[in-house]
C-alpha positions as CSV (number, residue, x, y, z in Angstrom):
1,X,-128.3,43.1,61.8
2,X,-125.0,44.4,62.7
3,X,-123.6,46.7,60.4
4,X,-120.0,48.4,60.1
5,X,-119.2,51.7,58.7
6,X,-116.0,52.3,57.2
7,X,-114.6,55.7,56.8
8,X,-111.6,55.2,55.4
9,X,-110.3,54.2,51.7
10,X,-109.0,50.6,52.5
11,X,-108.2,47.9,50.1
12,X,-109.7,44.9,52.6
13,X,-111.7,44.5,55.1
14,X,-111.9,41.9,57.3
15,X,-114.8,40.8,59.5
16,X,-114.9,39.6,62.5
17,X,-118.3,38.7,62.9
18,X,-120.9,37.4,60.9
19,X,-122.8,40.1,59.1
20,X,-125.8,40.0,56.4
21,X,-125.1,43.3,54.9
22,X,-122.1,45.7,54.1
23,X,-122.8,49.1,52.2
24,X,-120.2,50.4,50.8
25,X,-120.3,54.1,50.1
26,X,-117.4,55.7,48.0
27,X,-115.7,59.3,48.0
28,X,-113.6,60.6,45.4
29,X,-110.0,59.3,46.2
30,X,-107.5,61.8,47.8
31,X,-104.1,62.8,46.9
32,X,-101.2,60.3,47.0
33,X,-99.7,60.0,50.5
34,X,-95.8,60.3,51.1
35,X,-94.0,57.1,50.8
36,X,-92.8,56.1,53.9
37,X,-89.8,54.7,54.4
38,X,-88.5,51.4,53.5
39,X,-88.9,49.1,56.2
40,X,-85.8,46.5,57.1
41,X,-85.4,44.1,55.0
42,X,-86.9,40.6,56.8
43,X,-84.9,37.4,57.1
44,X,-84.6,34.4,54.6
45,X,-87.4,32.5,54.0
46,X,-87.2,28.6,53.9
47,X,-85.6,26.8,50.6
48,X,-88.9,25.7,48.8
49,X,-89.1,22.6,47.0
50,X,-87.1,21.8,43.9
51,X,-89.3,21.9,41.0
52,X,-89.8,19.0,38.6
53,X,-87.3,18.6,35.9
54,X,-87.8,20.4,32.5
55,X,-87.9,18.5,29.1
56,X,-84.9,17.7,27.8
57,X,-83.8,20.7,25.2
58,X,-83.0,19.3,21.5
59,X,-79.8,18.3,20.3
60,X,-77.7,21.4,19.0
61,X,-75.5,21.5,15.3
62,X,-72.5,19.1,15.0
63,X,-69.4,21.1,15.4
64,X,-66.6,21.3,12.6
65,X,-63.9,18.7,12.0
66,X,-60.9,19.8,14.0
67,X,-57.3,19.8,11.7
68,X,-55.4,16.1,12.5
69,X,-53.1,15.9,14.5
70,X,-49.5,15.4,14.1
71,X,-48.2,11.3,13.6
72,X,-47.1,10.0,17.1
73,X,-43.6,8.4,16.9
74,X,-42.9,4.9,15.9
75,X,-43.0,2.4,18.4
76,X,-39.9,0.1,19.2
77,X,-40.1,-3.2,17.7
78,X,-41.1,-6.4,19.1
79,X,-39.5,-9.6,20.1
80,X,-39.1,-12.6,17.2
81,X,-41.9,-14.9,18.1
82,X,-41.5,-18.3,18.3
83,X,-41.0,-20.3,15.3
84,X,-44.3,-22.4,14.4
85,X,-44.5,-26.1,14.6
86,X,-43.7,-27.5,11.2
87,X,-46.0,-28.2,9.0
88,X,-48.1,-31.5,7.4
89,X,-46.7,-33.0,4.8
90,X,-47.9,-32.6,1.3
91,X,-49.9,-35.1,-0.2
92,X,-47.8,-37.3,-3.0
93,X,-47.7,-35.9,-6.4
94,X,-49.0,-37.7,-9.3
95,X,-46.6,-39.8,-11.4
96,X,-45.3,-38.5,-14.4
97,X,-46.1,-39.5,-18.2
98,X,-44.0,-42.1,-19.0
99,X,-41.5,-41.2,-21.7
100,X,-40.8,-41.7,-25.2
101,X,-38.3,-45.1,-26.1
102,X,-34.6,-44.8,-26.5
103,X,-33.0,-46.5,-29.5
104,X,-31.1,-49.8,-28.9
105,X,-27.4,-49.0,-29.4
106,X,-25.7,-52.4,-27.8
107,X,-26.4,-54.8,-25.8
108,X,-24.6,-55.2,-22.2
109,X,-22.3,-58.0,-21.2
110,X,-23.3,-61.1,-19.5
111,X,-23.7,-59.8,-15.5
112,X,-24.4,-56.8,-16.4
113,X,-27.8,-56.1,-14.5
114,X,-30.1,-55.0,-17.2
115,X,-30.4,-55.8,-20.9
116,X,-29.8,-53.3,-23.2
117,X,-27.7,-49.9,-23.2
118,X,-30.0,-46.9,-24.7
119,X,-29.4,-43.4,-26.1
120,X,-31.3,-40.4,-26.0
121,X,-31.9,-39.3,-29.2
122,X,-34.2,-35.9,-28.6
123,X,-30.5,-34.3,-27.9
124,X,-29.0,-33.4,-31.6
125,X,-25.7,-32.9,-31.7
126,X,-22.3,-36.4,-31.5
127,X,-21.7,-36.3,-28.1
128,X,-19.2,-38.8,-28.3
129,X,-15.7,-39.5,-26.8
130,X,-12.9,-39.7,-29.2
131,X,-11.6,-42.3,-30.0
132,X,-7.8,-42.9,-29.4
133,X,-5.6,-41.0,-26.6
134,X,-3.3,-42.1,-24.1
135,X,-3.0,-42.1,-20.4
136,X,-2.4,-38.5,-18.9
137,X,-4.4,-36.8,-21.4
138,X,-7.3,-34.7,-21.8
139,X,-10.3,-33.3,-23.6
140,X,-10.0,-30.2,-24.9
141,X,-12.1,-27.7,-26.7
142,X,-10.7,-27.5,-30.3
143,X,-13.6,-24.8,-31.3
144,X,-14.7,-22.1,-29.0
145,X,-18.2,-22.0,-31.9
146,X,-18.5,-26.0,-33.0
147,X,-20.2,-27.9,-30.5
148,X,-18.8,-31.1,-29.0
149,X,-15.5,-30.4,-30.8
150,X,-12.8,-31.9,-28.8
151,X,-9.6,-34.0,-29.1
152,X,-6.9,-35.3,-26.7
153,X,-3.5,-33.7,-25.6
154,X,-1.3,-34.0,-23.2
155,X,-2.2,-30.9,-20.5
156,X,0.9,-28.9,-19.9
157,X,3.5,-29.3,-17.7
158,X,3.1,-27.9,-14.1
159,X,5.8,-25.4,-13.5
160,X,8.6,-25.7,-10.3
161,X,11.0,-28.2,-9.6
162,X,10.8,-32.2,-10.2
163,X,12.5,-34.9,-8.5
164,X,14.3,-36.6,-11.2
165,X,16.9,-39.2,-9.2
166,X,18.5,-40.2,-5.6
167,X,21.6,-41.9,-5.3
168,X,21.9,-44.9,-3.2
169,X,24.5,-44.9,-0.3
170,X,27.0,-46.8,-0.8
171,X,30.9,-47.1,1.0
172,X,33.2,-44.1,1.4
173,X,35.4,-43.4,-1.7
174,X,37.1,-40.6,-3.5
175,X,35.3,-40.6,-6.5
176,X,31.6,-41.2,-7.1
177,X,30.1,-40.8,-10.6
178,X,26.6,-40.2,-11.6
179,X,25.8,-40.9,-15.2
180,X,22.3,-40.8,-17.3
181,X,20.8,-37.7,-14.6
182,X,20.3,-34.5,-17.4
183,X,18.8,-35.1,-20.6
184,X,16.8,-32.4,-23.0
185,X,13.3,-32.7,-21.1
186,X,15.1,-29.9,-19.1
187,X,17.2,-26.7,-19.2
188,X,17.7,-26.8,-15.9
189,X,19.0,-28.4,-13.3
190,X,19.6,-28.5,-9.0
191,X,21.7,-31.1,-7.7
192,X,21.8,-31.0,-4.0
193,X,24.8,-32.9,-2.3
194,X,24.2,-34.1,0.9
195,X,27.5,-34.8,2.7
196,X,26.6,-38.4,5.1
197,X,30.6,-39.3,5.8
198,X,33.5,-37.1,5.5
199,X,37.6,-37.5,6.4
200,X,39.6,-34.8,7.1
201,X,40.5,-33.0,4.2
202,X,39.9,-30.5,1.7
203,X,37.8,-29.6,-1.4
204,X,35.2,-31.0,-3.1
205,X,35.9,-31.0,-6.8
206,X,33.3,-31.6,-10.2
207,X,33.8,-32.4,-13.2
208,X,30.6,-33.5,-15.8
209,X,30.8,-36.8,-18.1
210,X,29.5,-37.8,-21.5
211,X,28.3,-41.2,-22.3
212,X,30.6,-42.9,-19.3
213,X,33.8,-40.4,-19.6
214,X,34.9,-37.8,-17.4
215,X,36.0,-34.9,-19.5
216,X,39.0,-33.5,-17.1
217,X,40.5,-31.8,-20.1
218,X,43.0,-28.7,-19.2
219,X,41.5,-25.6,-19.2
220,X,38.2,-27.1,-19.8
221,X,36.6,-25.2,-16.6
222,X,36.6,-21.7,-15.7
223,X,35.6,-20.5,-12.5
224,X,35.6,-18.4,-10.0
225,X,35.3,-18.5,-6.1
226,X,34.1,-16.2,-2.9
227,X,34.0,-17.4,0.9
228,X,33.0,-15.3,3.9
229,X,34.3,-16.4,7.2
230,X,34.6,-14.3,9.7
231,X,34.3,-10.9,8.4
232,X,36.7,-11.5,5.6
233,X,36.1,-12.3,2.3
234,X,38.3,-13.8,-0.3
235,X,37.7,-14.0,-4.1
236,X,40.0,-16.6,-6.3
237,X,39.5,-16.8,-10.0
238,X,40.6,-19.3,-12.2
239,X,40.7,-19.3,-15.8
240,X,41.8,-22.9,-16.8
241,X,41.0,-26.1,-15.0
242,X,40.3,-29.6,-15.3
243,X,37.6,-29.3,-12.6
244,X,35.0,-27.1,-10.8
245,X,36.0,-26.5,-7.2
246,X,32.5,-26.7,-5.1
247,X,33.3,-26.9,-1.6
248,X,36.0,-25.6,0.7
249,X,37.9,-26.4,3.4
250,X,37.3,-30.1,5.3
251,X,33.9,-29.5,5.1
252,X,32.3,-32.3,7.6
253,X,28.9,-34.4,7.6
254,X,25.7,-32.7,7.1
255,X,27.1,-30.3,5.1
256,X,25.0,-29.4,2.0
257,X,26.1,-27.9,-1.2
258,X,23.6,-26.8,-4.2
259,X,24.6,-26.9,-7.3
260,X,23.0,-25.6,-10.3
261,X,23.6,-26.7,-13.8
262,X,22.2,-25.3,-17.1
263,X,21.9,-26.2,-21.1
264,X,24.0,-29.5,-20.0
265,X,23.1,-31.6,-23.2
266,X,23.4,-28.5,-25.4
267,X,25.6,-28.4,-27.9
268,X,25.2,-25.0,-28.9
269,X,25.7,-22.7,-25.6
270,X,28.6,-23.8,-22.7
271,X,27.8,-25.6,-20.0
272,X,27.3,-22.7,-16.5
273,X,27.1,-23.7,-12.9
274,X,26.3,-22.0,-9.6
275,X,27.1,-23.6,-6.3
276,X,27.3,-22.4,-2.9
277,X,27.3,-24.3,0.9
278,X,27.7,-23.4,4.3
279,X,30.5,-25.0,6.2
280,X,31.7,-25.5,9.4
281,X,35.5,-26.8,8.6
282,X,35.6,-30.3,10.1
283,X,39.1,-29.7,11.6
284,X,39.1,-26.0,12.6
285,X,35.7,-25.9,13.4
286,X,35.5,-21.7,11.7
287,X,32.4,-21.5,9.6
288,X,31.9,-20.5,6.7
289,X,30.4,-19.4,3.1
290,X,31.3,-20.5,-0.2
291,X,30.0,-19.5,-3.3
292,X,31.3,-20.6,-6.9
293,X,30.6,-19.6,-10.4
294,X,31.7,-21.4,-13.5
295,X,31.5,-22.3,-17.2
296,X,32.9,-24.8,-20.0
297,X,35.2,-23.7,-22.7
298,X,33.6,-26.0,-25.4
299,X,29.8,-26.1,-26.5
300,X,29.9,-29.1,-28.7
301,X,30.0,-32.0,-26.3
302,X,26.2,-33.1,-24.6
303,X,27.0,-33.6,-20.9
304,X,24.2,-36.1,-19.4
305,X,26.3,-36.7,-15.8
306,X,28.6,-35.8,-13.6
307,X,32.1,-37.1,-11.7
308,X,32.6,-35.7,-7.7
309,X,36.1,-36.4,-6.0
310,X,37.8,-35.5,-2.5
311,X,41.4,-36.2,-1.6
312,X,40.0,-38.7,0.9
313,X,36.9,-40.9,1.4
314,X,33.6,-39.4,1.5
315,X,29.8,-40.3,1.0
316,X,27.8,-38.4,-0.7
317,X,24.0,-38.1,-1.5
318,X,22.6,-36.4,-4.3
319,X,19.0,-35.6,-5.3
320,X,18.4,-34.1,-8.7
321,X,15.6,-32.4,-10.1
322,X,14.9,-30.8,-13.2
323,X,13.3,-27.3,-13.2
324,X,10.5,-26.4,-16.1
């Protein structure tokens, strides 16, 4: 038996060789050594294994609510989209009651395509035209708070200027008279003179006529008389005349003159007139502007024409129209 004696306080003992007994035999332990000194520190071992994964940990508390946020800004606006096909059409509707019958008023004349003419009687009320009237007139309300109340009159006249009459052209002569052109529908009247043929001389004198007569009594006319031609102007008045002097100097053709007349068929008020023409002389050629004024002395006498004379042939044309 081998056996091994150990003298020392040791923590392990290692055996090299088989042995079939160890006695241990203990002494009381000394004092605590000095500690040495610490050795350098030995190089970095090998990364082990990773370990197996853990179990998951449990789900932790819901956080708070965080504050909303602030509203984004508004987006620009789309494009139109197409426009749909059209749709189906609707089924037929169902046909109405049929209504109540009219009242047999007349019957229709023979042609006539059906039998009988009807009247509604659920409206109350005479909706009927009036009888009598004439042509030109009109309905008109007669009671702005009785239903259906109308009558005829004659609407009122519009206001302006209305051609009354046109001469006829006829040959060159010194006179021409006009008779039946004013009567008391108007106040008023324009008489326009177109000049279609002239001769070489001057004036164009009026005068007015009653029932077929001239009246070229003395001192009858009073009048008075300004041209302008060039740059100068002259004035002649005249106090007593037999007739109204409406145009100047040789006037030539084309010339116009208008001449307004008023109250003619009065026999309260004188008879006033206002001409005035442009006129470029036909023998001097010097243009120029002539304006007259002029009354009657009487006021008894009705005037329905008029009388126009020139020292030599003339034509002239006259349109007349009464002004409302």
């Amino acid at each position: 038996m081998s056996s091994v004696e150990i003298n020392n306080q040791v923590n392990t003992v290692t055996l090299s060789e088989t042995v079939t007994q160890v006695e241990v035999y203990g002494g009381g332990v000394g004092p605590q050594g000095i500690q040495g000194i610490v050795g350098m520190q030995g190089t970095q071992g090998p990364q082990g294994t990773t370990g197996i994964q853990g179990i998951q940990g449990i789900q932790g508390i819901q956080g708070l609510q965080g504050i909303q946020g602030i509203q984004g800004i508004q987006g620009i606006q789309g494009i139109q989209g197409i426009q749909g096909p059209q749709g189906l059409q609707g089924i037929q509707g169902v046909q109405g009651l049929q209504g109540t019958l009219g009242t047999v008023i007349a019957s229709t004349s023979t042609g006539v395509p059906t039998t009988s003419l009807w009247v509604d009687t659920s409206i109350t009320g005479s909706a009927v035209v009036p009888t009598g009237g004439a042509t030109g007139q009109v309905l008109t309300k007669t009671s702005s708070s009785v239903d259906y109340s109308m009558a005829w009159s004659t609407p009122a006249s519009a206001s302006g200027l209305t051609l009354l009459y046109t001469s006829n052209a006829g040959s060159p002569s010194t006179s021409w008279n006009f008779d039946n052109i004013f009567t008391s529908t108007y106040n008023y009247y324009l008489v326009k003179i177109f000049y279609s043929y002239s001769a070489t001389v001057s004036g164009l004198t009026m005068q007015f006529r009653s029932a077929g007569t001239t009246i070229s009594t003395a001192g009858e006319y009073q009048s008075s008389q300004t041209s302008f031609s060039g740059g100068s102007v002259t004035n002649i008045s005249s106090t007593s005349n037999s007739s109204f002097g409406i145009a100047g100097a040789q006037p030539i053709a084309g010339t116009v003159v208008d001449l307004w007349v008023n109250y003619p068929t009065s026999t309260s008020y004188s008879k006033s007139i206002f001409s005035q023409s442009f006129v470029s002389a036909y023998v001097t050629g010097t243009p120029y502007l002539l304006i007259n004024a002029g009354r009657t002395t009487s006021t008894a006498t009705a005037y329905d024409g008029l009388s126009l004379s020139q020292g030599s042939s003339f034509i002239p044309v006259i349109k007349v129209y009464g002004l409302s």
